[in-house]
VOBA-1610 file (N, C-alpha, C; in pm, whole numbers, padded with zeros to 5 digits, always signed):
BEGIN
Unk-02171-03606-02588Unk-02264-03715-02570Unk-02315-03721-02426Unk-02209-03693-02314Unk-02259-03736-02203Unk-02342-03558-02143Unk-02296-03456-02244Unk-02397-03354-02198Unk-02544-03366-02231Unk-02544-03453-02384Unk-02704-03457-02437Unk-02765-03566-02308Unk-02715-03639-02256Unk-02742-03772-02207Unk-02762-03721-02059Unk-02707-03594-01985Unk-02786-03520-01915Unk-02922-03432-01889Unk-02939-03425-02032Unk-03044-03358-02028Unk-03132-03484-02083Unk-03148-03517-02165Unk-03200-03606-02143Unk-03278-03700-02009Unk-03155-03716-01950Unk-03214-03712-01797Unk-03322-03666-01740Unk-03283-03539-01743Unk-03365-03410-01696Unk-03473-03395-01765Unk-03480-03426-01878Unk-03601-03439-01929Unk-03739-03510-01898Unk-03626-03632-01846Unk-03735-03770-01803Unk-03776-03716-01713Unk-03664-03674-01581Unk-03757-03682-01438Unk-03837-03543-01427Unk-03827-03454-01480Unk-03910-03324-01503Unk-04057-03376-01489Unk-04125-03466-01563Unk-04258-03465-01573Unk-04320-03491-01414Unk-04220-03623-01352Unk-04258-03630-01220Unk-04257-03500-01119Unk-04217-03405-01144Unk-04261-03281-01071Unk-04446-03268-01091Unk-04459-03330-01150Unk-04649-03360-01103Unk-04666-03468-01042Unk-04741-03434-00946Unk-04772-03542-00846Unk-04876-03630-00881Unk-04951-03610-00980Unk-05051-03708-01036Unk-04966-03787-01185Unk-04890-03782-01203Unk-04814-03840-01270Unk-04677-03948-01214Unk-04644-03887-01150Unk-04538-03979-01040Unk-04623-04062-00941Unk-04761-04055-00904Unk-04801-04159-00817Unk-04855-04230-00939Unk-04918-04219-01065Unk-04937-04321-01157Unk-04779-04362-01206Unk-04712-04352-01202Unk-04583-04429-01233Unk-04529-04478-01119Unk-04540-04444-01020Unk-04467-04541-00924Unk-04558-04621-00830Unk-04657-04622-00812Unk-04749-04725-00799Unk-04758-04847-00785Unk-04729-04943-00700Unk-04715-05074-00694Unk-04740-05131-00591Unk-04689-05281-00581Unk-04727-05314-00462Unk-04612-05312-00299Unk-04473-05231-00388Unk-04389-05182-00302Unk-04416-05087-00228Unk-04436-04998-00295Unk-04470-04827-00286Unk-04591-04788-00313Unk-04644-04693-00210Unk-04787-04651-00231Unk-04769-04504-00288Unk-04657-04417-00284Unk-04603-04313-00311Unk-04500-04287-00357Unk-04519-04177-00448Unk-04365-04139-00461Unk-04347-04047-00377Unk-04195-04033-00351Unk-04129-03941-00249Unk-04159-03826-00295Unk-04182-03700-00233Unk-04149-03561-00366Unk-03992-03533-00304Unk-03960-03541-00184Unk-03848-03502-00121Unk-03732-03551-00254Unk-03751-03705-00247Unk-03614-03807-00335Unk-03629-03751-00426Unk-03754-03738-00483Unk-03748-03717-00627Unk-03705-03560-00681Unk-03690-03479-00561Unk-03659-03294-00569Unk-03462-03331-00536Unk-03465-03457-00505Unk-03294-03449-00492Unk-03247-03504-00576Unk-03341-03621-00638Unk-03264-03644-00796Unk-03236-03546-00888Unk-03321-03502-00875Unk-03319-03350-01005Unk-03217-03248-00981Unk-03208-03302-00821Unk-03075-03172-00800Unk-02997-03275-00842Unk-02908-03383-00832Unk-02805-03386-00892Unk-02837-03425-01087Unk-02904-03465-01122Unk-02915-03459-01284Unk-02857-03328-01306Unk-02950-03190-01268Unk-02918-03066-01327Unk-02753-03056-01267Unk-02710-03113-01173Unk-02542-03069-01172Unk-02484-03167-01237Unk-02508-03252-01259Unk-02443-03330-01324Unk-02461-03254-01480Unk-02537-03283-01545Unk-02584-03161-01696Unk-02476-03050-01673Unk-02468-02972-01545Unk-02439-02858-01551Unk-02310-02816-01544Unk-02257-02929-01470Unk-02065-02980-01505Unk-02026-02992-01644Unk-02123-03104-01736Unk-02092-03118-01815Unk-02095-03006-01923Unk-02184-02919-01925Unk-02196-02805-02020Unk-02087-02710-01997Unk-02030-02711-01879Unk-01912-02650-01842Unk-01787-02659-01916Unk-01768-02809-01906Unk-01642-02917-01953Unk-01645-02853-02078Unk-01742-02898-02150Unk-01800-02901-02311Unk-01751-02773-02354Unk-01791-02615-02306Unk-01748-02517-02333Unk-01661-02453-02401Unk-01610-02360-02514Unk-01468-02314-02539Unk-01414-02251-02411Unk-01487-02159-02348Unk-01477-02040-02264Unk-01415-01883-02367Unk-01452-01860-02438Unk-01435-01776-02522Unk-01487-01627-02458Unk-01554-01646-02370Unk-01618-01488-02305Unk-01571-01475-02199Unk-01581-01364-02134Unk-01541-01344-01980Unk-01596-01436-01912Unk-01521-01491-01832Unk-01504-01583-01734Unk-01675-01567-01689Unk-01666-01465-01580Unk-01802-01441-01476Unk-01887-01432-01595Unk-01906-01377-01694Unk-02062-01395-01785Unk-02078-01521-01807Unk-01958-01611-01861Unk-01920-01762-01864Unk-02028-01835-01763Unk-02010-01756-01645Unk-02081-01816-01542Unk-02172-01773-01509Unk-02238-01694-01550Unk-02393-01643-01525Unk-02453-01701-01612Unk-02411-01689-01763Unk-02553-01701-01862Unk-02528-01851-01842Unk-02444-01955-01833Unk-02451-02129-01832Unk-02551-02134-01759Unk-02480-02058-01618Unk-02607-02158-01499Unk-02726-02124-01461Unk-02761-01971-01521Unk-02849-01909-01551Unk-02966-01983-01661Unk-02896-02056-01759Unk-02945-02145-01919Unk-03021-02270-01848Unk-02902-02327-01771Unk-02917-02455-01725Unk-03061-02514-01601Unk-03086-02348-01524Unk-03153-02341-01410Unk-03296-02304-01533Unk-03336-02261-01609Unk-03437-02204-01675Unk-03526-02280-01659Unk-03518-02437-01778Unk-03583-02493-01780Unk-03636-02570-01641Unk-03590-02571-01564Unk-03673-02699-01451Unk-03710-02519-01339Unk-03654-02421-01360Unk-03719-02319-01280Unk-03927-02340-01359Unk-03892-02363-01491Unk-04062-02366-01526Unk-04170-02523-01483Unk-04023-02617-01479Unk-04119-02702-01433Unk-04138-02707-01291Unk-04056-02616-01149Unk-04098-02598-01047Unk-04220-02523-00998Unk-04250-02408-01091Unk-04324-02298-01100Unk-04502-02383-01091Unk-04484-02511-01198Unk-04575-02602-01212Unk-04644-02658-01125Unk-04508-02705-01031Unk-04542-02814-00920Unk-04604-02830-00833Unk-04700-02887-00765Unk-04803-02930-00673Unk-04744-02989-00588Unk-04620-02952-00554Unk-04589-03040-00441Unk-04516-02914-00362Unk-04458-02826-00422Unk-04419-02709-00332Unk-04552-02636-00201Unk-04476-02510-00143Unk-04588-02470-00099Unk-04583-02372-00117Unk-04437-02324-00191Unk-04412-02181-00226Unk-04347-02224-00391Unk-04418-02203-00492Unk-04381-02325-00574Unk-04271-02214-00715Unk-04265-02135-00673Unk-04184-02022-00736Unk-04001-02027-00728Unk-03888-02075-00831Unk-03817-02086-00788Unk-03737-01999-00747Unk-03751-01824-00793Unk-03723-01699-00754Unk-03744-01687-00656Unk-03757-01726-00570Unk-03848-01660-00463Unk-03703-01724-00372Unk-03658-01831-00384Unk-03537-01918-00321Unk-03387-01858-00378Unk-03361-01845-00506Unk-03219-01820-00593Unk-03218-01683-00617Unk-03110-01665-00519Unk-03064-01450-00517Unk-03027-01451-00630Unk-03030-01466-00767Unk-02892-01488-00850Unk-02826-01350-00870Unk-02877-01235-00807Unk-02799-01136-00797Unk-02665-01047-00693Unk-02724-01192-00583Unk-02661-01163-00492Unk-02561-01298-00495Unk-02565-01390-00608Unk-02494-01520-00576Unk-02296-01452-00680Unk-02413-01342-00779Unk-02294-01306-00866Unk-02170-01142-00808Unk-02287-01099-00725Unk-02217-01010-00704Unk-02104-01065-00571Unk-02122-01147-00533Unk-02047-01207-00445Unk-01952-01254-00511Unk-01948-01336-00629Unk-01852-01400-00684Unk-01748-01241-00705Unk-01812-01157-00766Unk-01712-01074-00780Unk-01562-01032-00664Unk-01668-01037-00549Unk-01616-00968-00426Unk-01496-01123-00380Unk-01576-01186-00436Unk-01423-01328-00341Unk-01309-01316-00432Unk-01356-01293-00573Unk-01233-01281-00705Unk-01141-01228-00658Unk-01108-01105-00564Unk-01066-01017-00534Unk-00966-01046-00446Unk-00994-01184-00382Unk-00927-01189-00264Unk-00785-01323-00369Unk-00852-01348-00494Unk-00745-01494-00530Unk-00595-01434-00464Unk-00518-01324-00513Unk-00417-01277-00488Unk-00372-01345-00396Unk-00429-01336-00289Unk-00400-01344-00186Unk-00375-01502-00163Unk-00484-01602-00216Unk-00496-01767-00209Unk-00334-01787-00318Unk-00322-01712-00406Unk-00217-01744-00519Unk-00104-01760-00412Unk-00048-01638-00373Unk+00056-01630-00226Unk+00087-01755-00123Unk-00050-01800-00134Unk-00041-01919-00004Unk-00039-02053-00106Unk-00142-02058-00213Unk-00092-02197-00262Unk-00040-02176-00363Unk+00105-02210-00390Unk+00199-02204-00523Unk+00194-02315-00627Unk+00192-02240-00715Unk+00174-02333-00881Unk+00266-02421-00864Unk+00258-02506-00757Unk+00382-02612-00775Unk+00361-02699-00893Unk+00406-02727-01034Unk+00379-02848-01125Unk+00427-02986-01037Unk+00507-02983-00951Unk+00531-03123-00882Unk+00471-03165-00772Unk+00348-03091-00748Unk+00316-03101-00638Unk+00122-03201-00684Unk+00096-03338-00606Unk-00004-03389-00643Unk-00120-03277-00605Unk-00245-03362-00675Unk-00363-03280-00640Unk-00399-03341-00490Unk-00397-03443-00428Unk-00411-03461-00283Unk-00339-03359-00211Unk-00236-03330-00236Unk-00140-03257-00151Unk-00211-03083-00144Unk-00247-03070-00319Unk-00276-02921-00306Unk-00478-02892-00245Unk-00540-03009-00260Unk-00623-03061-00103Unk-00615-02978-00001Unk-00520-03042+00050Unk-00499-03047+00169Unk-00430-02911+00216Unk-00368-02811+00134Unk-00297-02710+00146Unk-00441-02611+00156Unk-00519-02669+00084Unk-00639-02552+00036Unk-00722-02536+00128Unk-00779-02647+00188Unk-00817-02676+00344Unk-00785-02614+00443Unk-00631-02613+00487Unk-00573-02560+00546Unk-00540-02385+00538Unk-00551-02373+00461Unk-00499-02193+00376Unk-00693-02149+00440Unk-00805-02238+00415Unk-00923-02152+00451Unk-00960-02109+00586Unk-00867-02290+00647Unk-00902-02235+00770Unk-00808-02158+00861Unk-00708-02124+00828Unk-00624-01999+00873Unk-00708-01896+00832Unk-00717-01831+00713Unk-00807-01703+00709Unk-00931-01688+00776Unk-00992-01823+00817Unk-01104-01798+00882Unk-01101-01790+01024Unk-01009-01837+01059Unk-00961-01812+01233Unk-00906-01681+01256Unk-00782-01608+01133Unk-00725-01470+01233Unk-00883-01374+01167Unk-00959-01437+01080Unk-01062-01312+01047Unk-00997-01199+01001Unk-00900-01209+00926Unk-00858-01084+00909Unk-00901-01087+00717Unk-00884-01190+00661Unk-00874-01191+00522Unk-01024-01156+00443Unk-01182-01191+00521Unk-01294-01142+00441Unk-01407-01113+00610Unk-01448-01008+00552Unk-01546-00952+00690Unk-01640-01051+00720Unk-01699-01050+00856Unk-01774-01172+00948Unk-01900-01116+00891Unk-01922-01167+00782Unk-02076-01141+00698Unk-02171-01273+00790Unk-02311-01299+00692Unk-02362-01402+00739Unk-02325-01524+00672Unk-02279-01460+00584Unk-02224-01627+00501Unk-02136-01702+00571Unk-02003-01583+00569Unk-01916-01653+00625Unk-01946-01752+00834Unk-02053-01683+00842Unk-02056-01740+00981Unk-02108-01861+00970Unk-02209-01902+00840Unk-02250-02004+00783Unk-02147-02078+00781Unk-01997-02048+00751Unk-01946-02169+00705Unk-01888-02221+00844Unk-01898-02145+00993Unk-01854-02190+01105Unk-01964-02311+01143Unk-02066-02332+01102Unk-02181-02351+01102Unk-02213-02495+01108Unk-02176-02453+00935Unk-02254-02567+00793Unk-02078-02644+00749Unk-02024-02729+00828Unk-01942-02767+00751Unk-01925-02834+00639Unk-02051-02830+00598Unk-02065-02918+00449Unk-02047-02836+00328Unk-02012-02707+00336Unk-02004-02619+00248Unk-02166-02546+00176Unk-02246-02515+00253Unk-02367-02530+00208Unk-02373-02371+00126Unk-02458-02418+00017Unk-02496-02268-00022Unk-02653-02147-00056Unk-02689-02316+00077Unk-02795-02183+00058Unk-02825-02225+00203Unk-02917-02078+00205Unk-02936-02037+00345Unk-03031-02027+00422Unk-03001-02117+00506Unk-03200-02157+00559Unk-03256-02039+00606Unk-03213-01967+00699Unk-03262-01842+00794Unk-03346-01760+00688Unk-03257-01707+00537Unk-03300-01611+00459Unk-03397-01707+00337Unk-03383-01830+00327Unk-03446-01905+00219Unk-03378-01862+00083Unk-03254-01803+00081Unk-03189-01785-00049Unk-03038-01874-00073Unk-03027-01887-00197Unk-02900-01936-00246Unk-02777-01814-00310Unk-02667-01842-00222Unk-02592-01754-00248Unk-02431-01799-00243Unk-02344-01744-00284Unk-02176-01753-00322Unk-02122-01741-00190Unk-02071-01787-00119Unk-02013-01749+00017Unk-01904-01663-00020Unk-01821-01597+00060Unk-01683-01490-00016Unk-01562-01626+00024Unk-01623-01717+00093Unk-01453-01808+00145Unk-01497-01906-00020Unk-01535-01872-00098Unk-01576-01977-00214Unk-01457-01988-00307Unk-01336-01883-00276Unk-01243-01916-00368Unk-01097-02025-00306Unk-01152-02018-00135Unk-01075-02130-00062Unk-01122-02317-00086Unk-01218-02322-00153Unk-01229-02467-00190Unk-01178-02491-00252Unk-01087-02613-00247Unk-00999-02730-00285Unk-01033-02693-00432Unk-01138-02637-00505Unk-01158-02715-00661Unk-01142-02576-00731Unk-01135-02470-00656Unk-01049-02333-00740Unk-00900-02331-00698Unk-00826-02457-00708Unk-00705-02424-00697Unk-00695-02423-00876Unk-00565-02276-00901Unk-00578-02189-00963Unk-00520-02306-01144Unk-00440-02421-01031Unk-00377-02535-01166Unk-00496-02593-01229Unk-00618-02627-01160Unk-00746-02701-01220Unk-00800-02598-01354Unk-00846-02658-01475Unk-00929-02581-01589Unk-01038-02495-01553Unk-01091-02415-01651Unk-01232-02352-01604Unk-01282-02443-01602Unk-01328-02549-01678Unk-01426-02645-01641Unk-01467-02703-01551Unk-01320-02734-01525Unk-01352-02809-01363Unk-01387-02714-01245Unk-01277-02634-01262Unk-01315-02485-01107Unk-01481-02491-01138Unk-01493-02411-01267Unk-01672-02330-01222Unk-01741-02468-01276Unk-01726-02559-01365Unk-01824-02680-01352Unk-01907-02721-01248Unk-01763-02727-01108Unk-01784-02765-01009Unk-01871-02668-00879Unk-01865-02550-00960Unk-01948-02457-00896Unk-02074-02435-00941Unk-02104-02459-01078Unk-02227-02441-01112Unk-02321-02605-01035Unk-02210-02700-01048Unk-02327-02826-00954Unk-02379-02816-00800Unk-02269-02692-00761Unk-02303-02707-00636Unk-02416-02602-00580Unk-02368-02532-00679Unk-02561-02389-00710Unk-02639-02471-00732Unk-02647-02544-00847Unk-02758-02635-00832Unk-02778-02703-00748Unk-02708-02801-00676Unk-02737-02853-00547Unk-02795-02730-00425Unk-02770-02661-00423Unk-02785-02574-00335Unk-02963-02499-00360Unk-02961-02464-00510Unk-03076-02448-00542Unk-03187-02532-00545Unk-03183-02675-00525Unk-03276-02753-00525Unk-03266-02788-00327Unk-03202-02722-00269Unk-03183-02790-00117Unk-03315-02706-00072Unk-03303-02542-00143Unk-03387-02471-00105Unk-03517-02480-00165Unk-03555-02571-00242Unk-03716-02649-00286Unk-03702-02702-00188Unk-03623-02853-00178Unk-03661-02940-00040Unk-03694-02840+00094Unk-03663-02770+00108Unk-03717-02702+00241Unk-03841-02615+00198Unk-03894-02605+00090Unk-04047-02579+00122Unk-04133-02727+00042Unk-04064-02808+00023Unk-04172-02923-00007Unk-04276-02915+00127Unk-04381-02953+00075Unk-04512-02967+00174Unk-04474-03108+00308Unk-04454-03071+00410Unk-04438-03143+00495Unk-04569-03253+00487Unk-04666-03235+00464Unk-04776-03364+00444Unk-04759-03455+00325Unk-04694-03414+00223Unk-04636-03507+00142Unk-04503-03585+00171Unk-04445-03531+00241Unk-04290-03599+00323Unk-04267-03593+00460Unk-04418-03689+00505Unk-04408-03695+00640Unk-04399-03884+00651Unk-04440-03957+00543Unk-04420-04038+00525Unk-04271-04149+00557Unk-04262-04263+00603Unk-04107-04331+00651Unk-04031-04367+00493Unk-03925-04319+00542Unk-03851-04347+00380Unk-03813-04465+00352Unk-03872-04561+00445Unk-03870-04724+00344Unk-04015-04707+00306Unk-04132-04670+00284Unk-04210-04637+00207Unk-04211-04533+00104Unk-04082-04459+00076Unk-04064-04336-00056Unk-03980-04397-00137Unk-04023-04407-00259Unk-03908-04451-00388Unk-03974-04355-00474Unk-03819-04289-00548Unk-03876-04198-00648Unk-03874-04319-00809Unk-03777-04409-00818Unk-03798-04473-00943Unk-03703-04611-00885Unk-03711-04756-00950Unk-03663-04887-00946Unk-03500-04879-00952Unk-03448-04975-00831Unk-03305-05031-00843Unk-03274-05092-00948Unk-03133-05109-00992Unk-03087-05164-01095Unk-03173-05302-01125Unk-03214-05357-01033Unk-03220-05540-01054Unk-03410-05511-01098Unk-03479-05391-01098Unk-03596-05411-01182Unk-03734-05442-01107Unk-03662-05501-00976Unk-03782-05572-00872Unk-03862-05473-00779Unk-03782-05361-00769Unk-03856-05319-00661Unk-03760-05303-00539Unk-03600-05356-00557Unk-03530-05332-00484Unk-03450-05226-00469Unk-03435-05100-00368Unk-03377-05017-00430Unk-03307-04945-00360Unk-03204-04904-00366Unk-03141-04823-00253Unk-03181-04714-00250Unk-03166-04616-00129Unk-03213-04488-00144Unk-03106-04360-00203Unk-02957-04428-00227Unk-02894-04327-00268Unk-02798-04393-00453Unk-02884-04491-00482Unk-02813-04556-00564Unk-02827-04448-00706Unk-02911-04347-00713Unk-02913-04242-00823Unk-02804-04210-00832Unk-02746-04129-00676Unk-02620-04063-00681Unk-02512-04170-00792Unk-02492-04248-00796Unk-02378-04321-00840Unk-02411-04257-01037Unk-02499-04280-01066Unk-02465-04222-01235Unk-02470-04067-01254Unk-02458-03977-01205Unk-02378-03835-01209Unk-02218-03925-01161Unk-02198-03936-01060Unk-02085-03958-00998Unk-02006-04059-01156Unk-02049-04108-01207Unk-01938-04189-01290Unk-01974-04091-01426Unk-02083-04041-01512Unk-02066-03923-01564Unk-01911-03834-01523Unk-01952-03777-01445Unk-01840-03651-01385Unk-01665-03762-01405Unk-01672-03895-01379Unk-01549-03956-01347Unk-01475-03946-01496Unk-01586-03971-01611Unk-01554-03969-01737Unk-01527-03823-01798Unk-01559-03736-01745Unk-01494-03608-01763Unk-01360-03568-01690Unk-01322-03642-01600Unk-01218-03636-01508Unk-01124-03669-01589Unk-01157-03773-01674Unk-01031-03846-01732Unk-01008-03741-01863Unk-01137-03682-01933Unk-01101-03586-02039Unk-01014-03485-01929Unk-01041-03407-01853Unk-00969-03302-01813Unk-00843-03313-01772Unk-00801-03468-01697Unk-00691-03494-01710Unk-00613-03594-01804Unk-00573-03591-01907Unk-00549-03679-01979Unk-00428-03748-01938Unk-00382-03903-01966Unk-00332-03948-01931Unk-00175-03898-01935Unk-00208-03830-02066Unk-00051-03822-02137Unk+00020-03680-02049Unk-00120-03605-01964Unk-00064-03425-01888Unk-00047-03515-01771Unk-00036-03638-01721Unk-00051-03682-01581Unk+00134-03714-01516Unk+00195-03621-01639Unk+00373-03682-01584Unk+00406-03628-01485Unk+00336-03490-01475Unk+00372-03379-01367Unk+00327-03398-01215Unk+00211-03479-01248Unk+00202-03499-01094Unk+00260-03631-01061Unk+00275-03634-00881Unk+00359-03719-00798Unk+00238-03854-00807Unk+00144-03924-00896Unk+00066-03992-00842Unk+00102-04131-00920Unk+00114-04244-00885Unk+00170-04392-00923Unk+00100-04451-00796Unk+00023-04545-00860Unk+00005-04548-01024Unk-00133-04454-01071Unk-00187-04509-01213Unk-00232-04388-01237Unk-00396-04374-01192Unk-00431-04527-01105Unk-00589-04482-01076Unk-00519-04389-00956Unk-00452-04341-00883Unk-00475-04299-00737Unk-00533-04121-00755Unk-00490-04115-00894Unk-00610-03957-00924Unk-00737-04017-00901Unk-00798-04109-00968Unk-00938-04186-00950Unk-00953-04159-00784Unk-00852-04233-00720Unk-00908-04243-00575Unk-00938-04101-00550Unk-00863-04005-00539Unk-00904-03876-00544Unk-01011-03815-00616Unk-01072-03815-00713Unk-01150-03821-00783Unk-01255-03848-00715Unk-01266-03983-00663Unk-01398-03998-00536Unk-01397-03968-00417Unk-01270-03928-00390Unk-01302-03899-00232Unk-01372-03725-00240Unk-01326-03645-00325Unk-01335-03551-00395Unk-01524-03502-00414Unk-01552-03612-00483Unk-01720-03637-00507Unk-01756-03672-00428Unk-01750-03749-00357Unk-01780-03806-00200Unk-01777-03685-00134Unk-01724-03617-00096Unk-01706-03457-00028Unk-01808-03384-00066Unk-01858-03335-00201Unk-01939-03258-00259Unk-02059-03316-00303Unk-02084-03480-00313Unk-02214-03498-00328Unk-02255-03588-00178Unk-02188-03629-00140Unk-02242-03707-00042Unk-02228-03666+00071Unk-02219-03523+00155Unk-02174-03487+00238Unk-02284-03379+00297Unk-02396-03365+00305Unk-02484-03277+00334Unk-02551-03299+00461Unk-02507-03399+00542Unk-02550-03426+00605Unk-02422-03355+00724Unk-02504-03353+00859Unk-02424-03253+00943Unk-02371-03428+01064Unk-02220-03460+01070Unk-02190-03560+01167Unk-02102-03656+01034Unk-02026-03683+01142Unk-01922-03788+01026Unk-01980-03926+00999Unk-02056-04013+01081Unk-02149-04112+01087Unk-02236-04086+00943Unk-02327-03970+00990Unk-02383-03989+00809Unk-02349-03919+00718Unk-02215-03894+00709Unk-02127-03861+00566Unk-02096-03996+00503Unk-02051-04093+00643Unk-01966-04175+00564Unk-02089-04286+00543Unk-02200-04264+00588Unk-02304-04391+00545Unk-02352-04296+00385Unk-02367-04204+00376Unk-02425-04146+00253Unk-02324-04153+00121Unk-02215-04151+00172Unk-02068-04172+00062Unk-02093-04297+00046Unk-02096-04387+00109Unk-02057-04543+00120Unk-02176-04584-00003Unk-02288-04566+00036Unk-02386-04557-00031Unk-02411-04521-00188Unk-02348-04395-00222Unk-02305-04323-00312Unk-02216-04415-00373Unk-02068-04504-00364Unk-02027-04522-00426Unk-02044-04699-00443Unk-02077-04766-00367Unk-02128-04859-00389Unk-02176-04977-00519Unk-02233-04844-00558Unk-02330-04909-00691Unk-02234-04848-00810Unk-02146-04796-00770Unk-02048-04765-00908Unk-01937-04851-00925Unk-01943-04880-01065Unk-01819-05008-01123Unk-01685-04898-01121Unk-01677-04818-01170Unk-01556-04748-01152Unk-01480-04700-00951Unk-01599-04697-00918Unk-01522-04655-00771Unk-01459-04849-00735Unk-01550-04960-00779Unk-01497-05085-00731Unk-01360-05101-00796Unk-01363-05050-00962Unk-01240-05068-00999Unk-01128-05048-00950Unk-01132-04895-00922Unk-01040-04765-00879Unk-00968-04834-00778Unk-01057-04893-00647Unk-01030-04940-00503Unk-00977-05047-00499Unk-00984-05158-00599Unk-01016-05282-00652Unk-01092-05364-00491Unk-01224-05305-00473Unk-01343-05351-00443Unk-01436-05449-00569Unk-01454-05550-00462Unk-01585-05611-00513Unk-01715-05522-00543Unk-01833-05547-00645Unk-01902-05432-00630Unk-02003-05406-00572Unk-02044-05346-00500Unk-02144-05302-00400Unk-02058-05356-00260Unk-01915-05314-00289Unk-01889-05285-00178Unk-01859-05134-00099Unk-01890-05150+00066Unk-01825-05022+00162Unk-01706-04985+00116Unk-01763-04866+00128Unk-01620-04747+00140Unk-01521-04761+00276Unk-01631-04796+00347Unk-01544-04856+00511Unk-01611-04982+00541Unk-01582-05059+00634Unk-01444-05032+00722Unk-01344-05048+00589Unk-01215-05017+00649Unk-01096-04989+00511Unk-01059-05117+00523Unk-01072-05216+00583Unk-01022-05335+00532Unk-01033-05399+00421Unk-01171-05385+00328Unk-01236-05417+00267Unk-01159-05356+00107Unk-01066-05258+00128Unk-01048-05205+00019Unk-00901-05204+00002Unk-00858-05177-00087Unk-00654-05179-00065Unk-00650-05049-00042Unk-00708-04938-00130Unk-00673-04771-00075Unk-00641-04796+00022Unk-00740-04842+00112Unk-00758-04772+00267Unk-00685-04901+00354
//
């Protein structure tokens, strides 16, 4: 349900990739424009959000890596034709941005190295998922300091770089697999396929739509972003935050969290009670959707933002709703 209910999504905001259609729909006496920028980042998270979920949904019955070519390959098709369309690019071709030959042959080449991640993080069953976090973190950035574990490509210098984990690459204008891609926290080896490559196919997509936003037409997004709304805040008026989209992928994905971990597999880990996976859960998404920004100042205004408008992150925290993620007073987690 919540995969049809992604596309679906995607369905809606697709048409606004015409610009004579999105300024007759958003039109008012708020907004004289729609954003193309907002509206090229909604679509990036719909399609990852969709693209997690088709993951989840999956048997996995085929080899793994085809597993992961033809999904995100399926998933990228359709809005590659409605970019091809668009009047708002300046290079409006989405090939021209997504190596996907160089995103897979990479995956091959990091596979190579798990051995080695297996060695350093052990299948502990008693060990929480915060803990194996924080081990995974740590395990990347040892290999990336003695340099001994994957050669000083350009990716990898990217990630000295881009601490946001970015995957695509401004210099070359392509989207690609970094080789440190099997050191993120979400291929530790205890997580399902779903979740490991789910979580990789959202972040190709994120990555693949970062590289539209960098050829959107600078005369269409030269405009101040309290004058860009791509579509209305919850309350209908015209009030609207600029990151309040993020919050429905983010509680989507939370409701797959709970399928992947079910309550009844949750004996093994060290976590009491049982939202503090939840808290993890968002700090987790908070990391991977709200974090693109380069400085801890606007991570934590873009997270804060991000979770805000979600009833499950108020639950989780037991926050009031539309409350900060910080200051931590405000919350019992923190």
């Amino acid at each position: 349900m919540v995969w049809c209910t992604s596309w679906l999504a995607v369905a809606e905001i697709a048409p606004y990739m015409s610009k004579e259609i999105a300024l007759h729909r958003f039109t008012s006496k708020a907004t004289t424009e729609s954003a193309p920028r907002h509206c090229l980042e909604l679509s990036e998270r719909l399609l990852g959000a969709a693209t997690f979920s088709a993951y989840v949904n999956k048997a996995f019955t085929k080899d793994v890596l085809e597993e992961i070519r033809a999904s995100t390959l399926a998933l990228l098709a359709p809005i590659q034709t409605k970019m091809v369309k668009s009047s708002w690019l300046i290079s409006p071709s989405i090939y021209e941005i997504v190596n996907a030959t160089e995103f897979f042959s990479l995956l091959i080449q990091a596979r190579r190295h798990e051995q080695e991640l297996d060695l350093n993080l052990k299948d502990n069953k008693t060990e929480s998922i915060a803990r194996k976090w924080v081990n995974a973190v740590r395990l990347r950035r040892e290999l990336m300091d003695n340099g001994t574990a994957f050669p000083l490509t350009r990716h990898l210098e990217d990630v000295h770089a881009e601490p946001s984990y970015s995957f695509f690459h401004s210099a070359t204008g392509t989207v690609g697999l970094p080789l440190y891609a099997p050191m993120l926290p979400m291929y530790e080896r205890g997580l399902t396929r779903g979740m490991r490559f789910g979580t990789l196919g959202m972040m190709f997509a994120q990555a693949t739509f970062r590289g539209l936003l960098a050829r959107v037409s600078q005369d269409n997004a030269s405009h101040t972003a309290d004058h860009l709304r791509c579509f209305w805040g919850p309350s209908g008026n015209g009030s609207y935050n600029e990151r309040y989209d993020r919050a429905v992928p983010l509680e989507m994905m939370e409701e797959y969290f709970e399928v992947v971990f079910p309550y009844s597999d949750r004996n093994h880990l060290d976590f009491e009670p049982r939202l503090a996976e939840i808290h993890v859960f968002f700090i987790s998404m908070c990391y991977l959707l709200c974090g693109p920004e380069v400085g801890s100042a606007k991570f934590q205004q873009a997270c804060n933002e991000a979770v805000r408008h979600s009833r499950l992150f108020s639950k989780s925290f037991n926050c009031s709703l539309g409350t900060n993620m910080n200051p931590p007073d405000k919350c019992e987690f923190f």
